[in-house]
C-alpha positions as CSV (number, residue, x, y, z in Angstrom):
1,X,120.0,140.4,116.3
2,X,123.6,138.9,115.9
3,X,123.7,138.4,112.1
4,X,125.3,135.4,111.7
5,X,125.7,133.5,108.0
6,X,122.1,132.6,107.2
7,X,120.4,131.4,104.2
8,X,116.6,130.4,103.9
9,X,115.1,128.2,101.1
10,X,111.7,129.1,100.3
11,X,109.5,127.0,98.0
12,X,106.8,128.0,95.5
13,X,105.1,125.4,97.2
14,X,104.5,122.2,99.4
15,X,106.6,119.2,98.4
16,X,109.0,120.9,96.3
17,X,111.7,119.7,97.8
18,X,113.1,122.2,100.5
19,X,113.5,119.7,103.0
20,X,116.3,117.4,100.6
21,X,117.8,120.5,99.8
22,X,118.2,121.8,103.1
23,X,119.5,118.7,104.0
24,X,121.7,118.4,101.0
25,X,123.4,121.8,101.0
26,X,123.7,121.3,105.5
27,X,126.4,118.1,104.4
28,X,128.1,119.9,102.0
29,X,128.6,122.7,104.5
30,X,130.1,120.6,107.1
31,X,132.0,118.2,104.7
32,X,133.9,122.3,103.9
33,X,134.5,122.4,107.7
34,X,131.4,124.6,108.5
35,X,130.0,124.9,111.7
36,X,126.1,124.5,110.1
37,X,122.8,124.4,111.7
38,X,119.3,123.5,110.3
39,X,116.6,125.8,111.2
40,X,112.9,126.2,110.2
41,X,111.1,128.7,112.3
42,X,107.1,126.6,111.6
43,X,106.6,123.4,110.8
44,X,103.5,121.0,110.5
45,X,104.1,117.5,110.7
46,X,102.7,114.4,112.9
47,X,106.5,113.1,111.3
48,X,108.7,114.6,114.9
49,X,112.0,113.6,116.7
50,X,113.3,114.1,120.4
51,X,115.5,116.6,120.8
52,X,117.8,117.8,123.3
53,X,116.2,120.7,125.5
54,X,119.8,123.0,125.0
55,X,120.0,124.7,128.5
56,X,117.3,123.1,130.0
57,X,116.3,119.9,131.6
58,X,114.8,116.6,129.3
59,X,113.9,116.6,125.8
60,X,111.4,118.5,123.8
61,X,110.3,117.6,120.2
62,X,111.2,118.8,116.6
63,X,110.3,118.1,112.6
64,X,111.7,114.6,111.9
65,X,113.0,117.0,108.5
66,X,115.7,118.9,110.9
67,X,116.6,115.9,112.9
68,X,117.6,114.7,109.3
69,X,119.2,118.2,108.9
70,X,120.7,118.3,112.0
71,X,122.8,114.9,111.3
72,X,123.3,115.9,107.8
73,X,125.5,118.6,110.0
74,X,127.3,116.2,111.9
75,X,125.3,117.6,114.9
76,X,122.6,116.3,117.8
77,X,119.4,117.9,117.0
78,X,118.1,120.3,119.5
79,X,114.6,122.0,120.3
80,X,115.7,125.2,118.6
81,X,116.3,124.0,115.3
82,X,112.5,124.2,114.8
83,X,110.8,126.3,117.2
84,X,107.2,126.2,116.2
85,X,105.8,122.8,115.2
86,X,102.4,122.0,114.8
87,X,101.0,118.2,114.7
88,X,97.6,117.8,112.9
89,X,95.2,115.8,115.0
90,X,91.7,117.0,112.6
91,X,90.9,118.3,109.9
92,X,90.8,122.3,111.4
93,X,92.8,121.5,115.0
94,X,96.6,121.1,115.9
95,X,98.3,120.6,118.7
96,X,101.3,123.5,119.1
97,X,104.4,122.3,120.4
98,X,107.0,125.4,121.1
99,X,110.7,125.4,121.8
100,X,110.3,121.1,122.7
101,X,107.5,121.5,124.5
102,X,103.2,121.4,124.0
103,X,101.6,124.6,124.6
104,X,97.9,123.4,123.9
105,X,95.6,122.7,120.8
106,X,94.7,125.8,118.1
107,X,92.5,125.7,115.6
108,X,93.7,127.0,112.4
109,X,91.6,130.4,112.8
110,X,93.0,130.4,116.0
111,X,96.5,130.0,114.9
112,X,96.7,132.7,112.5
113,X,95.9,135.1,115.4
114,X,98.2,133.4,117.8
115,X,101.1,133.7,115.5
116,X,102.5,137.0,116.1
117,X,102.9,136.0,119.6
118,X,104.9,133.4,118.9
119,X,107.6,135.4,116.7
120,X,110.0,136.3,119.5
121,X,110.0,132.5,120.6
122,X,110.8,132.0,117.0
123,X,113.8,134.8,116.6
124,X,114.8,133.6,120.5
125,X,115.6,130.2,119.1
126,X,117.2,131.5,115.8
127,X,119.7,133.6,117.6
128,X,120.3,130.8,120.3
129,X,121.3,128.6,117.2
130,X,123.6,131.2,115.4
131,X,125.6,131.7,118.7
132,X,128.1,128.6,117.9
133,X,127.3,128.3,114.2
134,X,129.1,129.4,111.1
135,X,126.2,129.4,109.0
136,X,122.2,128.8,109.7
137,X,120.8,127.0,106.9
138,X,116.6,127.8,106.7
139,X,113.5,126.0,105.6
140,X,110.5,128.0,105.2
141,X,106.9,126.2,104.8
142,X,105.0,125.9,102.1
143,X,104.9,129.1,99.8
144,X,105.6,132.8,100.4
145,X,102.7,133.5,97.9
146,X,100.3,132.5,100.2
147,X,98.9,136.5,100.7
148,X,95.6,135.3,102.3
149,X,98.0,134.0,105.3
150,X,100.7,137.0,105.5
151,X,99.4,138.9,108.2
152,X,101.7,137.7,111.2
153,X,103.5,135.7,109.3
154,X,106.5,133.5,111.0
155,X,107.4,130.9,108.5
156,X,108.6,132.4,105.4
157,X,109.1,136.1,104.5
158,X,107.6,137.5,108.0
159,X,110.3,135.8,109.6
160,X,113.3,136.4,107.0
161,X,112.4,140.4,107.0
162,X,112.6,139.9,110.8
163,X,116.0,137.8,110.8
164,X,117.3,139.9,108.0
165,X,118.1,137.0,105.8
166,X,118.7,136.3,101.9
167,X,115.8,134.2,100.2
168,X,116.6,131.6,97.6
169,X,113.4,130.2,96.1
170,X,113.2,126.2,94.9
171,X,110.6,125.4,92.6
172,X,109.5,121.6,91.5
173,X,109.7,121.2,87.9
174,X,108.4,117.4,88.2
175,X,104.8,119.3,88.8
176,X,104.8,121.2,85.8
177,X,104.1,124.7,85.7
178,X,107.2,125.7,86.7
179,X,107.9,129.0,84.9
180,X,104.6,129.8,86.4
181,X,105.1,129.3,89.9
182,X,108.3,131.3,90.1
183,X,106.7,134.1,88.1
184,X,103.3,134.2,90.2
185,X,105.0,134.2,93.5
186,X,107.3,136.6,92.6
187,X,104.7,138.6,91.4
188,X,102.3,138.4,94.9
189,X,105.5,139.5,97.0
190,X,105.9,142.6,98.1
191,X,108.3,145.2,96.8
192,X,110.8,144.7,99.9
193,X,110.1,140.7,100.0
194,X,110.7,140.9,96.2
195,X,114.3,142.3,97.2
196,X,115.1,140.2,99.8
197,X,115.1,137.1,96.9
198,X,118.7,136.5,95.8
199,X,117.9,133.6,93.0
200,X,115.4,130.3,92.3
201,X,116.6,126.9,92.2
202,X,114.8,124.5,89.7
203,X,114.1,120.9,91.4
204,X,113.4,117.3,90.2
205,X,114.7,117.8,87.2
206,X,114.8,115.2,84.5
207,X,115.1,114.7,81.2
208,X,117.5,116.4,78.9
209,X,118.6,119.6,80.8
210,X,119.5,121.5,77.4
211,X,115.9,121.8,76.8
212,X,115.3,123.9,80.3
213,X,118.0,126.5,78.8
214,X,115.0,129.0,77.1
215,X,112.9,129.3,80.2
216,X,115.7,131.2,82.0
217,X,115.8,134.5,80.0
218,X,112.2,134.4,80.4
219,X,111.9,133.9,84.1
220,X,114.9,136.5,83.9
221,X,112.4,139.4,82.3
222,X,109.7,138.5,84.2
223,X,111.4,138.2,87.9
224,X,115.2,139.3,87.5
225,X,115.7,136.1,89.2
226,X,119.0,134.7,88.9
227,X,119.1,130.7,88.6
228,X,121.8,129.4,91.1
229,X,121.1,125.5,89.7
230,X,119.4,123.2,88.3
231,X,118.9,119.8,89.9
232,X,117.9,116.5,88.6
233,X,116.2,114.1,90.2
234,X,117.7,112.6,93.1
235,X,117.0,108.8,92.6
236,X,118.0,108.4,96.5
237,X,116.2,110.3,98.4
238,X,113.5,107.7,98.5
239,X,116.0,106.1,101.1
240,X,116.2,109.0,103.1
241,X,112.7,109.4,106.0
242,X,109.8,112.0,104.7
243,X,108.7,114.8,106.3
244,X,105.4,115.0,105.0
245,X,102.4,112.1,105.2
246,X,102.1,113.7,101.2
247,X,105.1,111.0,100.2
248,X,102.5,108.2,101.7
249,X,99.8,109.4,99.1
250,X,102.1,108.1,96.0
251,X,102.9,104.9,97.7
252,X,101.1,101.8,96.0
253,X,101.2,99.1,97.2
254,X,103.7,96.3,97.1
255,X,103.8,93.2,95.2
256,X,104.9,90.4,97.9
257,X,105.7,87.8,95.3
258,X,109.4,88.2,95.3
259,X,109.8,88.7,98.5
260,X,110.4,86.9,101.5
261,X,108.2,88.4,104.2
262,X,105.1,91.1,103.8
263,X,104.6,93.7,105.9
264,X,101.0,95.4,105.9
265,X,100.6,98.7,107.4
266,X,97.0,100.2,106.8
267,X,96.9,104.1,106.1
268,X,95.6,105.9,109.0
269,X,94.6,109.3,108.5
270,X,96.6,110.8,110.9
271,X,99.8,108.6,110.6
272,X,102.6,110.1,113.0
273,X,106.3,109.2,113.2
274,X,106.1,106.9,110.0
275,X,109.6,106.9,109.4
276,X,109.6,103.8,111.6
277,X,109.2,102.1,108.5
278,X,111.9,103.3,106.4
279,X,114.4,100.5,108.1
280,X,111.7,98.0,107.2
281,X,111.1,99.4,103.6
282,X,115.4,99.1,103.0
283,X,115.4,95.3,103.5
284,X,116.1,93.5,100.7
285,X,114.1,90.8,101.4
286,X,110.9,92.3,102.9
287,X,108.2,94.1,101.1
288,X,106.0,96.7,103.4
289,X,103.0,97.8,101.7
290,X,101.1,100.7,102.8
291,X,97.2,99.9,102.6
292,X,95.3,102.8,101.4
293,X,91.5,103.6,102.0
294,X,89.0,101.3,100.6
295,X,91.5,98.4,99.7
296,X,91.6,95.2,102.3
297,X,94.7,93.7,103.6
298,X,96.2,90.9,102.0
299,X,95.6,88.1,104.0
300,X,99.2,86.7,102.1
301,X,100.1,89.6,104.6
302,X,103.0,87.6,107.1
303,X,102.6,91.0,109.4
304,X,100.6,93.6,110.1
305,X,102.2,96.9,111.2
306,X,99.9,99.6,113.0
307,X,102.3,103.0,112.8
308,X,101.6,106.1,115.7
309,X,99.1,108.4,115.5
310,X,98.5,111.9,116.3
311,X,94.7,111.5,116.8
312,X,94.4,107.3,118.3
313,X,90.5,107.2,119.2
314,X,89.4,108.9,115.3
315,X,91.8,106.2,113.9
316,X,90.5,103.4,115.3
317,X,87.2,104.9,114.1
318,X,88.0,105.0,110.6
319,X,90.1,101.7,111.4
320,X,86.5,100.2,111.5
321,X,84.8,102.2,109.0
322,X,87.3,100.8,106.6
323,X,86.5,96.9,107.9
324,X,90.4,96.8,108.7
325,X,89.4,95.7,111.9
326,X,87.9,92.8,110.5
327,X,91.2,92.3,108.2
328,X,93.4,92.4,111.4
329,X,91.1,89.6,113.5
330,X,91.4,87.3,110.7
331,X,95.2,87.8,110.2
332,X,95.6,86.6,113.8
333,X,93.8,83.7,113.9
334,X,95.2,82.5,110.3
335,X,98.5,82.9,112.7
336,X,99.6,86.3,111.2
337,X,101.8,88.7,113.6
338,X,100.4,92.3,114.7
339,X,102.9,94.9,115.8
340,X,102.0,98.4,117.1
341,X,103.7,101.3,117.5
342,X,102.8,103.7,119.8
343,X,99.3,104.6,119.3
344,X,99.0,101.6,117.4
345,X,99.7,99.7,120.3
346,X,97.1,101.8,122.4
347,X,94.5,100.7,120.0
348,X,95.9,97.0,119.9
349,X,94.0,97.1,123.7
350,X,90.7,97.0,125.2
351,X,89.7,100.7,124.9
352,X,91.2,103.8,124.5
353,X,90.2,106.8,126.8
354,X,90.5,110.6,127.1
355,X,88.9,112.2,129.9
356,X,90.3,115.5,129.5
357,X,89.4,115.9,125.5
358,X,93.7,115.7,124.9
359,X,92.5,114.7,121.4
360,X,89.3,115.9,120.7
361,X,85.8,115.2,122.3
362,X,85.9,113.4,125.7
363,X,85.0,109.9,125.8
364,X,86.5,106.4,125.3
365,X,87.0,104.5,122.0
366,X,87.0,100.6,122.5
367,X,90.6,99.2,121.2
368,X,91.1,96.0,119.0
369,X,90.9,94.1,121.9
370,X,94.5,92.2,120.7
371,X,96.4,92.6,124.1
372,X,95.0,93.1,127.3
373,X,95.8,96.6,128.3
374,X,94.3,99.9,128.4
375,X,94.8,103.1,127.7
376,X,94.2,106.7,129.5
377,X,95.3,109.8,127.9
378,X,96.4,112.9,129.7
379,X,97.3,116.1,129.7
380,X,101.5,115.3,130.8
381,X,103.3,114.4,127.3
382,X,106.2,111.7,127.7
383,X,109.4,112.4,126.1
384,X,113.1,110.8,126.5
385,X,115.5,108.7,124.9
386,X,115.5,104.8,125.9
387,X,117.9,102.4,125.5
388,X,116.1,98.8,124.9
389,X,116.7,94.7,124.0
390,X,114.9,92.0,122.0
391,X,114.1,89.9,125.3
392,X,115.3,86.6,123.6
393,X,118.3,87.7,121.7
394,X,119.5,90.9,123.9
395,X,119.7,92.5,121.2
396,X,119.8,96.1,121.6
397,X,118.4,99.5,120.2
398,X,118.2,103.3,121.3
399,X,114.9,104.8,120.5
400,X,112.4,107.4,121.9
401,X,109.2,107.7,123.5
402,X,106.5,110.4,122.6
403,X,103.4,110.3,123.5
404,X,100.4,111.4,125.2
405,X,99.1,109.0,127.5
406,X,99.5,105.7,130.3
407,X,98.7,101.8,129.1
408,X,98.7,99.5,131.4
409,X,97.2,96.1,132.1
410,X,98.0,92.4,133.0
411,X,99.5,91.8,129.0
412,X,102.4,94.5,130.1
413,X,103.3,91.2,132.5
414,X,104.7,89.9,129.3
415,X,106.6,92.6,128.0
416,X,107.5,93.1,124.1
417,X,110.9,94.6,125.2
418,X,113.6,94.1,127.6
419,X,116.1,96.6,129.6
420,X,119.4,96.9,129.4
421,X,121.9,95.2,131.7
422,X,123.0,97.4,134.6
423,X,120.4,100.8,133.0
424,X,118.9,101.7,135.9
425,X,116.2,103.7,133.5
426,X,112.6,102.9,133.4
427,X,111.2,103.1,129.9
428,X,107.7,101.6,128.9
429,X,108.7,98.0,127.7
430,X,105.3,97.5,126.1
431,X,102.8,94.2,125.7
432,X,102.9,91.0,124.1
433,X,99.7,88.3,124.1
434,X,100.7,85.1,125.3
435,X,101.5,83.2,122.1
436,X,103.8,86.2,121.1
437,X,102.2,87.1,118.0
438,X,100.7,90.5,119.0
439,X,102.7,93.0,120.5
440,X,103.7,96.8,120.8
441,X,104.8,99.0,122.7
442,X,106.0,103.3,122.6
443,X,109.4,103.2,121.4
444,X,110.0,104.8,118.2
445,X,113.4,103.8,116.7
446,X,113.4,100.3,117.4
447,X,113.8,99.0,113.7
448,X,116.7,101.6,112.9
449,X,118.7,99.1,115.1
450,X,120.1,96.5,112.8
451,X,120.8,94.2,115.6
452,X,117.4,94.6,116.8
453,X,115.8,94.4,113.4
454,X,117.2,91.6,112.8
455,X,116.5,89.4,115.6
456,X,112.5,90.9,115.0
457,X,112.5,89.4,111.4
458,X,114.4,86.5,112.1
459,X,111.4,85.6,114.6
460,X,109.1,85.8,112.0
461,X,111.1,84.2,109.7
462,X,113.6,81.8,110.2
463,X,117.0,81.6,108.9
464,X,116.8,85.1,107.1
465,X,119.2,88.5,108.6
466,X,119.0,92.0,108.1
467,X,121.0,92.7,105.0
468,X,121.0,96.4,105.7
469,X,123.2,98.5,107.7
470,X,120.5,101.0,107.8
471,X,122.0,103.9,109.8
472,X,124.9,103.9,107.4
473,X,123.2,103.5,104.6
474,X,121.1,107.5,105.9
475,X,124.6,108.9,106.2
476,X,126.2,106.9,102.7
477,X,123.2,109.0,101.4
478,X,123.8,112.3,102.6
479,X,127.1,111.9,101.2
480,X,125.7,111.6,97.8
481,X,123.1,113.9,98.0
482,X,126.0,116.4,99.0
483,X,127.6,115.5,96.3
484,X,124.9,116.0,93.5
485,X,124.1,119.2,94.4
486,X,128.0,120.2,94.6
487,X,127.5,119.4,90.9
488,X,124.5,120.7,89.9
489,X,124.3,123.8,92.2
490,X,126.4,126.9,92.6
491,X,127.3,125.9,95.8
492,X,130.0,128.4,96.3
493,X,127.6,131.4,95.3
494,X,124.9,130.4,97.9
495,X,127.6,130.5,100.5
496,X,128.8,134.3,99.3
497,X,124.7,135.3,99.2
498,X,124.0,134.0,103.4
499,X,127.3,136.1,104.3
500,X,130.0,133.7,103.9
């Protein structure tokens, strides 16, 4: 293979932080005039972007982390920047999207065996990314240390032996255990992985830093791990989308008091793209409170928000099993407003079929019943940028469509969306009940739009704007988070270790 700059950030774990530091060290990169891509070869999130199909026709999908990545940058993000992704739908099957595009549903048994397979598709994409690039930048998945699941591996060591790339490892001292996680993984690598590790970052840092200072001569005797930085908590990154339905298991919810409208968004199990909230979350002036398991939703609720989903008929299941259902009925006829977003607005219909078993056991699943529409899912997976308007206000917005599936139905006669002047494209424009205060549609994106975001809370609420410029506000961030780790990491030697 061409050996191009590359570095890859391992974790001793989930949720350490690789994706932020990825993300971090890709700006810094290009703010020194780099030519940097994002790269992880596996990645398993319901959290995914569109991305450009490079040499190819349409769009594929990606990990919303290296869309992140991939505008950290400066760059579009493309279908080889994460080759592998796999998007939970159960609790033992995924669906396995490769180079943009689904190949079928694995179970995790059936996975592990199918994993050497994949490997070239994995290296194919790598070395169609270093082509043009100064440096790759790499995420692995969850922990090398993970010996039980070695055999084939193509996330973390199995695929930097076979890319011949330097390993740094990040470890979350926020956790605890810290000394102990470096140590044990060092210690369950092999002799050649143990090699191929140039260093350890220590993450979420806080506190008085001085008081870290003994730990390193004793990870030093135990590893002969060098430490390349220390990094404290990064206030900020709370602004920036997650990768990982984990940052939704922290969130409480909101107090709506102070604030002038409250958004209610119950927590599905299988939640996908829910960085459509993010925009929502950065308003000053609105509260969005994510509804976990076994609580009800407020009725003080002024909206009700139901996100995508990866698996639509088993959350409209455990929709009812929670008495949400219930919750959402009475919300629309205190007057409330119900918004859906992709496979929330499938189940916002009459019913929800899947002849084929797309998601799981054939059948049908009877929808909210909220809009009149219906739903058929199929085996053809819709992806493609759309450019959108607000019906009443024009204003405009450039989102996505992904999903699995056709609604239609006399409520689409009263669309939620409008098109463009003079586009001659044809996206989905969605459903709205006559008294416009149910709606959804497929787009993804919409609320990322501060023109469109605005004229959707000003509906709701009269006299109030959007106070957030919210796509500046993702790159203001990436500035900063540059910036912190240009102080708190050695930067310059991580350049010198991927071949710079």
């Amino acid at each position: 293979m061409t050996r191009t700059p590359a570095l890859m950030i391992q974790g001793t774990g989930s949720d350490v932080g690789k994706s932020l530091l990825v993300a971090g060290l890709c700006r810094a990169a290009a703010i020194r005039g780099l030519r940097v891509r994002p790269f992880k070869p596996q990645n398993m999130s319901n959290n995914a972007a569109v991305a450009a199909n490079v040499g190819g026709a349409g769009f594929g999908e990606i990990g919303r982390a290296q869309a992140l990545q991939a505008r950290a940058c400066g760059v579009a993000p493309n279908i080889h920047m994460n080759p592998v992704l796999l998007k939970p739908q159960s609790e033992f099957g995924a669906q396995i999207v490769v180079q943009g595009s689904v190949m079928g549903t694995t179970t995790a048994r059936n996975y592990h065996a199918l994993k050497p397979t994949l490997l070239p598709k994995v290296l194919d994409s790598f070395e169609q990314l270093s082509v043009d690039s100064d440096l790759v930048l790499i995420e692995g998945a969850g922990s090398p240390a993970e010996v039980n699941l070695r055999d084939g591996d193509i996330a973390n060591m199995g695929f930097a032996s076979a890319a011949d790339t330097p390993v740094i490892l990040a470890a979350d001292i926020n956790r605890g255990g810290v000394i102990a996680s470096l140590v044990g993984t060092h210690h369950l690598l092999t002799g050649s992985e143990r090699r191929r590790i140039k260093g350890y970052l220590i993450n979420k840092f806080r506190g008085d830093k001085a008081l870290f200072d003994p730990a390193l001569p004793i990870i030093k005797a135990h590893t002969n791990m060098l430490c390349h930085g220390v990094v404290p908590w990064f206030e900020d990154a709370r602004n920036l989308p997650a990768e990982d339905a984990m940052a939704l298991d922290t969130d409480t919810t909101a107090t709506a008091l102070s604030h002038t409208l409250h958004i209610a968004v119950p927590r599905i199990g299988r939640m996908a793209n829910f960085d459509d909230l993010d925009p929502l979350r950065s308003e000053p002036n609105v509260s969005v409170s994510l509804i976990q398991p076994g609580a009800v939703i407020p009725a003080e609720a002024d909206v009700i928000l139901l996100p995508g989903s990866k698996s639509t008929r088993s959350d409209l299941d455990a929709l009812r099993t929670q008495g949400w259902d219930i919750d959402i009925h009475a919300h629309v006829r205190r007057g409330g407003v119900v918004v859906g977003l992709c496979g929330g607005y499938q189940m916002l219909g009459h019913k929800v079929a899947d002849p084929l078993g797309i998601e799981g056991r054939p059948g049908e699943t009877p929808g909210l019943g909220l809009l009149d529409i219906e739903t058929i899912l199929g085996a053809a997976k819709t992806l493609r940028e759309v450019s959108v308007c607000d019906p009443a206000t024009g204003a405009g917005a450039r989102g996505y469509e992904m999903h699995m599936g056709e609604t239609s139905g006399a409520g689409t006669a009263n669309p939620m969306l409008a098109i463009p002047k003079g586009d001659a494209a044809k996206p989905d424009r969605g459903a709205m009940s006559p008294d416009s205060r149910v709606m959804g549609c497929y787009v993804h994106g919409l609320f990322a739009a501060d023109a469109y975001r605005a004229a959707f809370l000003n509906r709701i609420r009269s006299g109030h704007y959007a106070a957030t410029a919210f796509e500046a506000s993702i790159d203001a961030t990436l500035d900063r988070l540059a910036a912190h780790l240009e102080e708190h990491v050695a930067v310059d030697r991580l350049l010198e270790i991927a071949g710079l």
